[in-house]
C-alpha positions as CSV (number, residue, x, y, z in Angstrom):
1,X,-0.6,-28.0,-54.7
2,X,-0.3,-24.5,-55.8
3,X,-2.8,-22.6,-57.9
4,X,-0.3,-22.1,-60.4
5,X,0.4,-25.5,-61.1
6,X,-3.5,-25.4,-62.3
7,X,-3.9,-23.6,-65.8
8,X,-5.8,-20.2,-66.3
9,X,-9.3,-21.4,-67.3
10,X,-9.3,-24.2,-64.7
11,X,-8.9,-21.6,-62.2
12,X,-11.4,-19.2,-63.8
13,X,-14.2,-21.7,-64.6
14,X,-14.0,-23.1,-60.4
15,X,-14.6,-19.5,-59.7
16,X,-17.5,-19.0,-61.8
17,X,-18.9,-22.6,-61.3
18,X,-18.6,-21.0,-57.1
19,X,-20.7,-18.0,-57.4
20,X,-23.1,-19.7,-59.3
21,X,-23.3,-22.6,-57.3
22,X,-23.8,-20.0,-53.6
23,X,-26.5,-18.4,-55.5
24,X,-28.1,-21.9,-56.6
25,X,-27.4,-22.6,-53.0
26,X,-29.2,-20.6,-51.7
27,X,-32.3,-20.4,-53.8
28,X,-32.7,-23.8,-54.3
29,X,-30.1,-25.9,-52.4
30,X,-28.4,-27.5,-55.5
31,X,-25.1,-25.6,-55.7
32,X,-23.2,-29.0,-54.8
33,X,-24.8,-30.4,-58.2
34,X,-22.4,-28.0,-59.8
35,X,-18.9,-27.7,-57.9
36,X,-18.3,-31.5,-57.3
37,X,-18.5,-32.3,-60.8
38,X,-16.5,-29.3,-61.7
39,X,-13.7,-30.4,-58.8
40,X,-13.3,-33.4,-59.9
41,X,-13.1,-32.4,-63.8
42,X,-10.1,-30.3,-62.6
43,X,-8.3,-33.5,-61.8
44,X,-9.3,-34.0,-58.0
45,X,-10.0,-37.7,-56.7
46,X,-13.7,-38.0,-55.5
47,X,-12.8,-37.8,-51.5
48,X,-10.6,-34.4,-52.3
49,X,-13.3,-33.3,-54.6
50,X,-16.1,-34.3,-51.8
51,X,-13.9,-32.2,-49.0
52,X,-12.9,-29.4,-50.9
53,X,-16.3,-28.9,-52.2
54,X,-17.7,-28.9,-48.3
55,X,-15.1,-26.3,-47.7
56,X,-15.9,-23.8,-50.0
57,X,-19.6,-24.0,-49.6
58,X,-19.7,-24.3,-45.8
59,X,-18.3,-20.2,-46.5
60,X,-20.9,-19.7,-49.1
61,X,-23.8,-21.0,-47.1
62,X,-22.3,-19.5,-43.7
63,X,-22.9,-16.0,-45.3
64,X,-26.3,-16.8,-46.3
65,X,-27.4,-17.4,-43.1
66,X,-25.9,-14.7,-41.3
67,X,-27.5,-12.1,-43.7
68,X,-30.5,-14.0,-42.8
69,X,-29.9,-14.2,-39.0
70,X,-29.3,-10.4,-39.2
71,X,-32.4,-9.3,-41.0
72,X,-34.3,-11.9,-38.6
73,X,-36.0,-14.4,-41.2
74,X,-35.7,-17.2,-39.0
75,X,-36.2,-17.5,-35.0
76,X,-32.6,-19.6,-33.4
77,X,-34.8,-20.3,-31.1
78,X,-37.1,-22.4,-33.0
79,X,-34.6,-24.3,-34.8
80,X,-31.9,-24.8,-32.6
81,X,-33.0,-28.6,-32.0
82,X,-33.4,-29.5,-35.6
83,X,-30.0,-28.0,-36.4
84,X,-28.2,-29.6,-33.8
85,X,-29.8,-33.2,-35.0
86,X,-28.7,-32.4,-38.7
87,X,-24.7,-31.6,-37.2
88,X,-25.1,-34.9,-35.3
89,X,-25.9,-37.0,-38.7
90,X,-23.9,-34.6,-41.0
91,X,-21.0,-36.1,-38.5
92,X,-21.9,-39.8,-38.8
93,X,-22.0,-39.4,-42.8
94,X,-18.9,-37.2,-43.4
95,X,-17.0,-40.0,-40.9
96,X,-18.6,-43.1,-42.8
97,X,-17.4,-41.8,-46.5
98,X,-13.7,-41.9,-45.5
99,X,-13.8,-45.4,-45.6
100,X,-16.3,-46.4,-48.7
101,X,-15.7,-46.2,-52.5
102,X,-17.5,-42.8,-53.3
103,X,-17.6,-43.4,-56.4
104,X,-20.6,-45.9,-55.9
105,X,-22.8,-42.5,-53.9
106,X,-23.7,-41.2,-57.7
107,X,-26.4,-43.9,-58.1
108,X,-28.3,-42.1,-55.3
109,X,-28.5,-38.9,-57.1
110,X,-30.4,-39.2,-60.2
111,X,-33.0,-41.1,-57.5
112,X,-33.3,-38.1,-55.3
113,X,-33.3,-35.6,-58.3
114,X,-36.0,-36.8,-59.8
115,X,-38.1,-37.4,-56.6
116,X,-37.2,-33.8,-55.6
117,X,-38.1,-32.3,-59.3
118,X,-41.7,-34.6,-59.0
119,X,-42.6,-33.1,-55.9
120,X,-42.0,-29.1,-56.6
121,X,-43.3,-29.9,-59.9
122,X,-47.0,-31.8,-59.1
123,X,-47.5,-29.9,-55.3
124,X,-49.8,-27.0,-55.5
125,X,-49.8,-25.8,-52.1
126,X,-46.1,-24.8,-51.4
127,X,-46.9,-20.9,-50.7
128,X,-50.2,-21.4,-48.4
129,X,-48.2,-21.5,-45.1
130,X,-46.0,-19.4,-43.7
131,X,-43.3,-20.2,-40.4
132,X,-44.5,-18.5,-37.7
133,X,-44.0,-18.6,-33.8
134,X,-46.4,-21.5,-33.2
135,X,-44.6,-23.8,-35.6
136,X,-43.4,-26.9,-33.7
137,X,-41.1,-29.7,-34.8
138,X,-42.7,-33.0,-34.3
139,X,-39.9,-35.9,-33.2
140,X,-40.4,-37.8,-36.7
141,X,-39.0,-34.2,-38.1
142,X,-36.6,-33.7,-35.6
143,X,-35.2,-37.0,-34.8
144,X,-35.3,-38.9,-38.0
145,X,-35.9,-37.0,-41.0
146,X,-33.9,-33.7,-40.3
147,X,-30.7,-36.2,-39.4
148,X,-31.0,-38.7,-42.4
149,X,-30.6,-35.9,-44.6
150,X,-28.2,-34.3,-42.5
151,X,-26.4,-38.0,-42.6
152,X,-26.8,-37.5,-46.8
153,X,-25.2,-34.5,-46.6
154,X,-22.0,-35.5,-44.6
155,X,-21.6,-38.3,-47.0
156,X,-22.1,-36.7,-50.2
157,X,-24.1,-33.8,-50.1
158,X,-25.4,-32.6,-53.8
159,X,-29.2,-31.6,-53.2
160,X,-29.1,-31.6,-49.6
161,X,-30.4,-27.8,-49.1
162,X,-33.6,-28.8,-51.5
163,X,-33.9,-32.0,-49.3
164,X,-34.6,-29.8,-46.4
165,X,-36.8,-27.5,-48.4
166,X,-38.8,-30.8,-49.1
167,X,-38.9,-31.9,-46.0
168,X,-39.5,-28.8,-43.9
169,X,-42.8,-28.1,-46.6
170,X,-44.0,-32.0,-46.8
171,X,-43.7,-32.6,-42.8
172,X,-44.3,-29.0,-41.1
173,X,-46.5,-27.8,-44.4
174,X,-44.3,-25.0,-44.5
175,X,-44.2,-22.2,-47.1
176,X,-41.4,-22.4,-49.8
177,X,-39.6,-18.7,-49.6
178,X,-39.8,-19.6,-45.5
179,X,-38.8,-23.3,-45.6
180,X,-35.5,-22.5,-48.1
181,X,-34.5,-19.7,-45.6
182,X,-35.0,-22.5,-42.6
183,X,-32.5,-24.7,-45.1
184,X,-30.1,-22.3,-44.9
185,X,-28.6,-22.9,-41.2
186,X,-29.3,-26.7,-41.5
187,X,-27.3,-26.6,-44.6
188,X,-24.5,-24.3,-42.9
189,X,-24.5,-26.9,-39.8
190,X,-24.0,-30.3,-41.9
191,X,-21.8,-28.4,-43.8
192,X,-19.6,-27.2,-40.8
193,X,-20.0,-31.3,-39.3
194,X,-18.7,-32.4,-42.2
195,X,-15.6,-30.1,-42.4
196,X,-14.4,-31.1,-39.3
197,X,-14.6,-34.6,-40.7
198,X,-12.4,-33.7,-43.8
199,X,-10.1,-31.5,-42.0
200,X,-9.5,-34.2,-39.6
201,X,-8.3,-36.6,-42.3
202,X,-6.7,-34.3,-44.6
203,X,-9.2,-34.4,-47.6
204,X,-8.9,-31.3,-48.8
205,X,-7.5,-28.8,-51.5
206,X,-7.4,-25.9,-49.4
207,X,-6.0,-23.5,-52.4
208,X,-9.1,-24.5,-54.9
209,X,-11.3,-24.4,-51.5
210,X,-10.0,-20.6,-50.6
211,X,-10.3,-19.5,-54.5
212,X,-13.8,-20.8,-54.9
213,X,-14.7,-19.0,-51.1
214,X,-14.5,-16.0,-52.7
215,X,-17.1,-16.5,-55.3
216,X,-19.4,-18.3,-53.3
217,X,-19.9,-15.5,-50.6
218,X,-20.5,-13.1,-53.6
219,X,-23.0,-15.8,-55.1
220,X,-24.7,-16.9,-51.6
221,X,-24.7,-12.9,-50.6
222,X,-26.9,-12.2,-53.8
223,X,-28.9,-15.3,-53.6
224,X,-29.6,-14.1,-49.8
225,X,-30.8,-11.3,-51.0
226,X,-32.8,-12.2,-53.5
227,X,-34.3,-15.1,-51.6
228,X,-35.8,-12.5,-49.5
229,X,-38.2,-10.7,-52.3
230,X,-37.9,-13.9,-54.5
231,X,-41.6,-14.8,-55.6
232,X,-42.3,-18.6,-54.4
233,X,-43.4,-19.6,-58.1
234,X,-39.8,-19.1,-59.1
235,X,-38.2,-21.0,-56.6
236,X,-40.4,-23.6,-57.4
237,X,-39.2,-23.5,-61.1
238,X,-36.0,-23.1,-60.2
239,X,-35.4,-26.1,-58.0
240,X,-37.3,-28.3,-61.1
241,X,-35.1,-27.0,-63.9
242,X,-32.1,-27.9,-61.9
243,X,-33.0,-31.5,-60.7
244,X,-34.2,-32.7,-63.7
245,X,-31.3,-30.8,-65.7
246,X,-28.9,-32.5,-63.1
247,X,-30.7,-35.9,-63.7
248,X,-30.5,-35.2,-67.2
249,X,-26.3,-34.7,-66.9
250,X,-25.8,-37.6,-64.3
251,X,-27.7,-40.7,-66.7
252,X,-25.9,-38.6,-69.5
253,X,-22.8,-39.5,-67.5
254,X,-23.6,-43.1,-66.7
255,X,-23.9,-43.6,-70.2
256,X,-27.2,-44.3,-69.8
257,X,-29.2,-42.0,-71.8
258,X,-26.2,-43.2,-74.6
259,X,-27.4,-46.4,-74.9
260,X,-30.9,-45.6,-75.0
């Protein structure tokens, strides 16, 4: 489908919805919160909407961690294994979703939101410890952890880059400004696992996908650079406001909050 078959502000509000969602992204990991809701209000079925949505912010994410990679904020060397087990679950997920109602996957995310929003909220020693060269990644981490959330992602996906944010500072006791750069080529390899999928089965709007590319690279670049000065406390506020605001819209959706 054309972009022109899509009317102005349709067009206009995926854009804006994709830089804000790459710099969300990158701060705080919950940039898919935004554009898969938005995709699928622009008429897209949830599988289109799921594909087209890994497209654009594989790009957005992608760009993150190079200007990351190239002002050395994270060590390949020391995450190479825990990326490559996050691709290898990203792949079962993403495979998996083809074939299931997705429809059913929003029950998990006011669950996760809300554990996620708990945690940053209540957990007072986020900043104390910082990545360094003797960091290790115990196989629990590695092997189990790191790939179920990776396996998350390649189903569904919204929250993922906070889930690895939560679990890089709960299981390595990781600082936050260091554990949501880390997120950033875990999210970037789930996200390229994932695509593959997609590609391979044809689930996806490549023109909305290419238009929102744009806006997340712009989004992600100035996220990147933020991230890098960013001062922890915000982060940390950040990543609360939008999982309980996100919780908030999702029972609001459900009808649930209605009834009450």
């Amino acid at each position: 489908m054309e972009l022109s078959n899509y009317p102005v502000e349709i067009l206009v509000f995926l854009f804006a919805i994709g830089g804000l969602a790459g710099f969300l992204n990158t701060l705080g990991g919950c940039g898919g919160l935004l554009t898969i809701p938005a995709l699928l209000m622009s008429g897209l079925s949830p599988i289109f909407a799921l594909g087209t949505h890994k497209l654009q912010t594989t790009v957005g994410v992608g760009s993150a961690t190079l200007l990351l990679f190239k002002k050395k904020k994270f060590l390949w060397r020391k995450i190479r294994s825990i990326v490559i087990t996050a691709f290898l679950g990203a792949i079962v997920g993403a495979f998996i979703v083809q074939y299931i109602n997705t429809s059913t996957l929003s029950i998990i995310v006011p669950i996760v939101l809300v554990v996620t929003g708990v945690y940053f909220l209540v957990e007072p020693s986020l900043t104390k410890t910082l990545f360094t060269s003797k960091t290790s990644y115990g196989d629990t981490y590695r092997d189990v952890v790191i790939p179920v959330i990776g396996f998350y992602d390649g189903m569904f996906g919204p929250g993922t880059g906070s889930f690895f944010v939560l679990a890089s500072t709960v299981y390595k006791r990781i600082g936050l400004i260091t554990a949501s750069i880390i997120a950033k080529p875990l999210n970037f390899s789930t996200n390229i696992a994932s695509v593959i999928v997609f590609i391979s089965y044809g689930h996806i709007v490549w023109e909305l996908a290419l238009l929102m590319m744009v806006s997340q690279i712009i989004g992600s670049i100035l996220g990147a650079q933020y991230l890098i000065k960013a001062n922890p406390t915000v982060i940390r506020v950040l990543i609360v406001v939008v999982s309980f605001t996100m919780m908030i819209k999702y029972l609001y959706d459900m009808e649930i909050i209605q009834l009450i």
